[in-house]
N, C-alpha and C positions, 0 to 999 in steps of 0.2 A: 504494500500500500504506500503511496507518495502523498505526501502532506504538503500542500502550498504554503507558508506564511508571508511571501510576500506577494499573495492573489492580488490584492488591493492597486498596487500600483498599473497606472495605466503603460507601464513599458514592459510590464512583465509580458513575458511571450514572445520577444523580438528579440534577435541576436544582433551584435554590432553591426550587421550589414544591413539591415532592416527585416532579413529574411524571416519566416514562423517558424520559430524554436519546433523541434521534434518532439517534444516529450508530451503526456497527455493533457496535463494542467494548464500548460503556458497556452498550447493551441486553444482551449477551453476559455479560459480566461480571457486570451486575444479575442474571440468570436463574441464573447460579452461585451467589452468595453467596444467593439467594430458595429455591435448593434448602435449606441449612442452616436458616434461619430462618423465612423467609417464611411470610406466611399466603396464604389460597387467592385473596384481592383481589390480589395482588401477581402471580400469574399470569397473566391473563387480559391485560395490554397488553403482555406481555412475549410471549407466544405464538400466533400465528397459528392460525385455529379447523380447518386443517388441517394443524398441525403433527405430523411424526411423530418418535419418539426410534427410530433404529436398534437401540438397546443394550436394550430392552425384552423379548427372545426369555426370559430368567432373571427378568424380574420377574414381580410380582402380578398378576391378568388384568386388575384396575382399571386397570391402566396399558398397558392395549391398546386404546386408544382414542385418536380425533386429540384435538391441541390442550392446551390449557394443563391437564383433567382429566389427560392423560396425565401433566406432567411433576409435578405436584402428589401423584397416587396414586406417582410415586415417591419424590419428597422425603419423603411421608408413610412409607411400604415405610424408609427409610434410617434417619431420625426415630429410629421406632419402636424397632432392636437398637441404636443409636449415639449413646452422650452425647455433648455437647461436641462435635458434630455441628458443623466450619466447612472451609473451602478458603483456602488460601494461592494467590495469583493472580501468578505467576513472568514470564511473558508473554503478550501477546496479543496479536496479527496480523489486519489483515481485508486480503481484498484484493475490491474489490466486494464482493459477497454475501455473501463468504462470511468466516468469522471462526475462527482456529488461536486455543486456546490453552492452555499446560501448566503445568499447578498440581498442587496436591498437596491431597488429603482429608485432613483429622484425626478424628478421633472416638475413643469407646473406647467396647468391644463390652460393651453391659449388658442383653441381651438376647437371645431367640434368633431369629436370623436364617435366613427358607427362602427358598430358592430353587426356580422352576419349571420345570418340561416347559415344551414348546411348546406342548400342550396345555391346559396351566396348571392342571395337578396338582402337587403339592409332589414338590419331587427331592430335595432334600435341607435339614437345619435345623442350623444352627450354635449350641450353645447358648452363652450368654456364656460369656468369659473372662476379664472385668475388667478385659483387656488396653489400654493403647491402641497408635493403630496411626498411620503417613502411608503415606500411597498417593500415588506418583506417579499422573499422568494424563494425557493429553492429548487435548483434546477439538475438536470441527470441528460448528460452527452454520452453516448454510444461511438467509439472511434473507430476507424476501418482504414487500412494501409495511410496512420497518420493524420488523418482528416475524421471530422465527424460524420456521421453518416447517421446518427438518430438525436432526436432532443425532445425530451417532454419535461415538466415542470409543475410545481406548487404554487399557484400564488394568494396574497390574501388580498383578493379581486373587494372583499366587503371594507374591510378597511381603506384601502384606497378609495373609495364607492362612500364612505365616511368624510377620508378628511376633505374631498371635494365637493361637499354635501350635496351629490346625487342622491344620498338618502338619507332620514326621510327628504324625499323633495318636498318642496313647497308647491302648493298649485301653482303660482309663476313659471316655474323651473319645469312642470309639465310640460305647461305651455309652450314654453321653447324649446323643448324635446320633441315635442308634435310637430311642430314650424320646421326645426331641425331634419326631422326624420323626411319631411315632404321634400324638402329642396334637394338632400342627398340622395332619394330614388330617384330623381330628374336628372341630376348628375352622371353623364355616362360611366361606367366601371374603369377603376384603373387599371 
């Protein structure tokens, strides 16, 4: 089993040349911090071309597809309603392939946020609240010749759903949810 203690920083995972470090953590860790900032080059050595994200079933349909598109159209999906968009990296564990680890999301909601059917029609749109938020998390990567190739995850979806006070909503906040939701079915899909 390899123990990370220095997950947190956002360099861990690069080696002097800028290349992704081989070993299971750093690559893990690198694909965390790449969701916040990264551009779409920084995906593609981090992600095996049939990697799949379990947690996808609520996202965009962009992100229903293998490989490193998949994890990319979500960073991009997060991006988009979340300033100041970074993860704090508390631990991380590989034991062989596979790789635990539980951090925490920051961001603040400057946007509105949908989420989808299975079908990947809109279910519902969070409009900002200017709010910020941490979200615990904990997440679990599957790696395959070096690269990921699976990722599912824990999140506490109610807590953040708290400190944004989507809930309880107020009937106001309804209101704009409804508003919200109409404009983003009009919206062609990304």
């Amino acid at each position: 089993m390899t123990i990370s203690s220095s997950a947190g920083s956002s360099s861990a995972g690069r080696s002097s040349a800028g290349t992704v470090a081989a070993d299971p953590v750093s690559v893990v860790v690198r694909s965390i911090h790449a969701m916040a900032a990264g551009d779409r080059a920084e995906f593609d050595p981090l992600y095996h071309p049939r990697a799949v994200d379990r947690e996808n079933k609520i996202q965009p349909p962009s992100s229903r597809v293998p490989g490193a598109a998949c994890f990319y159209s979500t960073a991009r999906w997060l991006r988009a309603a979340f300033d100041d968009l970074h993860y704090d990296i508390h631990h991380a564990l590989a034991d062989g392939d596979l790789v635990a680890v539980n951090s925490t999301m920051n961001g603040r909601h400057t946007a509105p946020w949908a989420v989808y059917q299975e079908d990947g029609t809109v279910d519902t749109v969070f409009p900002p609240t200017g709010k910020p938020f941490a979200m615990t998390q904990s997440h679990w990567f599957r790696l395959a010749d070096g690269r990921i190739i699976e990722h599912w995850a824990n999140r506490d979806d109610l807590g953040m759903a708290r400190q944004l006070g989507w809930i309880p909503p107020s009937p106001g906040y309804l209101l704009r949810m409804a508003g919200a939701k109409r404009r983003a079915r009009r919206r062609p899909q990304q």
